[in-house]
C-alpha positions in Angstrom: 25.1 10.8 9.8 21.9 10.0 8.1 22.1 8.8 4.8 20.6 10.9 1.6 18.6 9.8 -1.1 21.5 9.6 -3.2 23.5 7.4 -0.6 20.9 4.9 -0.1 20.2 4.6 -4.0 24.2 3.8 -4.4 23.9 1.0 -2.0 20.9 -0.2 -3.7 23.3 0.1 -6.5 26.4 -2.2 -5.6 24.4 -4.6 -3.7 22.9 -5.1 -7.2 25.9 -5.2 -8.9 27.4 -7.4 -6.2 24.5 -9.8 -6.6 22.7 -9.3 -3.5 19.1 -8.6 -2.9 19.8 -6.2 -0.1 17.4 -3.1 0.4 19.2 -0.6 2.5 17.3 0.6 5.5 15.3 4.0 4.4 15.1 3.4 0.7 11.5 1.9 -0.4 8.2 2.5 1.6 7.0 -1.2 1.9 4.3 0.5 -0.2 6.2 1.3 -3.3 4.4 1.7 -6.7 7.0 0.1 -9.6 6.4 1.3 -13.1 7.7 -0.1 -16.2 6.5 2.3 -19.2 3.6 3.1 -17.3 2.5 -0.1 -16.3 2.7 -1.1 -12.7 4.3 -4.3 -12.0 1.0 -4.7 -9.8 -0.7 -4.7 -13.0 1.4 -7.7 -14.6 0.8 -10.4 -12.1 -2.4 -11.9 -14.0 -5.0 -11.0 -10.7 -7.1 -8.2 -9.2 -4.5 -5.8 -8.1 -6.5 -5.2 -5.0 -5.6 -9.2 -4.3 -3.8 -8.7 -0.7 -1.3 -11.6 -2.1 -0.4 -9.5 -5.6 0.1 -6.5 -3.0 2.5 -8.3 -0.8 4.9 -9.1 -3.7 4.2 -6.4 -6.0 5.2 -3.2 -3.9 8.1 -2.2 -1.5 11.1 -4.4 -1.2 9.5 -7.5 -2.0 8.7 -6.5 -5.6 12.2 -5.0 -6.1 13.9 -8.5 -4.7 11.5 -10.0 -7.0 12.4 -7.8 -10.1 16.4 -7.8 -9.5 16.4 -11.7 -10.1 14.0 -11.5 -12.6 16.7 -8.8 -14.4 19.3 -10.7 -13.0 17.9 -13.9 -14.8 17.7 -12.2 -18.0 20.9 -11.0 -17.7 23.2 -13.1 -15.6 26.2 -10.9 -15.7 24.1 -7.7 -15.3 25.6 -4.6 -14.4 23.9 -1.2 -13.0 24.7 2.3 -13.2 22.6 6.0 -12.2 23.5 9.3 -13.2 23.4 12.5 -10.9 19.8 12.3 -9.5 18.4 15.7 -10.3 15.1 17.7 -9.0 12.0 18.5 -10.6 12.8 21.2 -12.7 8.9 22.6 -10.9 10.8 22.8 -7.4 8.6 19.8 -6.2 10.7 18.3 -3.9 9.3 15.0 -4.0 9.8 14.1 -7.4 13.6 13.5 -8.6 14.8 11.8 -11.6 18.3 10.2 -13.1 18.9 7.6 -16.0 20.0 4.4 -15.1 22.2 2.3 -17.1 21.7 -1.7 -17.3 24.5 -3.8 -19.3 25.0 -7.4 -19.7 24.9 -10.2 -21.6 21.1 -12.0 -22.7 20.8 -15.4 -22.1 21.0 -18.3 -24.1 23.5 -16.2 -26.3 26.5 -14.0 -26.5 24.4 -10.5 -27.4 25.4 -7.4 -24.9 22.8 -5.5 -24.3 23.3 -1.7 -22.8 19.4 0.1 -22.0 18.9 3.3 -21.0 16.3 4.1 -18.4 14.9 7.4 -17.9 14.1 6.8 -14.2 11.8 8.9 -11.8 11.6 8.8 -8.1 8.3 10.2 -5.9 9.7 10.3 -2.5 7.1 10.5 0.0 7.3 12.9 3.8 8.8 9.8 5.2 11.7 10.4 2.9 10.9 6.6 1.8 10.5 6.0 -2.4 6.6 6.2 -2.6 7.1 5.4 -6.3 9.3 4.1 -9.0 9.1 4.6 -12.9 11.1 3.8 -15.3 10.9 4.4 -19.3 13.0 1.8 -21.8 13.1 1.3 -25.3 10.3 -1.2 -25.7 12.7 -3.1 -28.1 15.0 -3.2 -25.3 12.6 -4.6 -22.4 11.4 -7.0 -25.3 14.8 -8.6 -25.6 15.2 -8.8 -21.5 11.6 -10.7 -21.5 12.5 -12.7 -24.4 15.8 -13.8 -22.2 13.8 -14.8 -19.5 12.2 -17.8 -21.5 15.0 -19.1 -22.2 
């Protein structure tokens, strides 16, 4: 049986939460766009996004391995949830959307953080996630990249 959207995006899930990097098989087009509040993690690296290097790490499976530890650095003891993922309200089946959950502690301290993510998902005819975006509290992803220097 071949896995749905929904299946592959719980595995993504628990490997998370069980500290691994794993992608499961189906998930991400080695392509895949990752937006934070509108900005593409492309966009962040300091070089031309058309840099073949900044590609190579900023999309697909590579960026998301590379954006776990970074979340998982911030937040040693993180923990991830999703909601139902639901469709465009349009009928456009390639767009879907669900909130994701992010708790744990920051580092160099004892304050829990708990952020909200209003999350959307374009999945391309491959059935592969084309594109990632999510939307946090900019307070919130202040205090995770304020962690990170720690």
């Amino acid at each position: 049986m071949t896995a749905t959207l929904s299946d592959r995006l719980a595995m993504l899930v628990k490997a998370f939460n069980a500290r691994s990097l794993d992608v499961p098989e189906g998930l991400l087009d080695r392509g895949c766009v990752f937006r934070l509040n509108g900005v593409t993690y492309e966009e962040t690296m300091g070089r031309p996004v058309t840099d073949p290097i900044v590609r190579l790490v900023a999309r697909g499976p590579a960026a998301y391995r590379f954006l776990a530890q970074a979340l998982r650095y911030a937040l040693p003891d993180a923990e991830v949830s999703l909601d139902v993922l639901v469709p465009d309200a349009a009928g456009r089946a390639p767009l879907v959307s669900t909130m994701a959950t992010v708790e744990g502690t920051l580092r160099g301290g004892d304050t829990r953080l708990r952020a909200r993510a209003a999350v959307a998902l374009v999945v391309g005819e491959t059935g592969l996630v084309q594109e990632l975006a999510a939307m946090v509290n900019d307070d919130q992803v202040r205090a995770i990249r304020d962690a990170r220097t720690r």
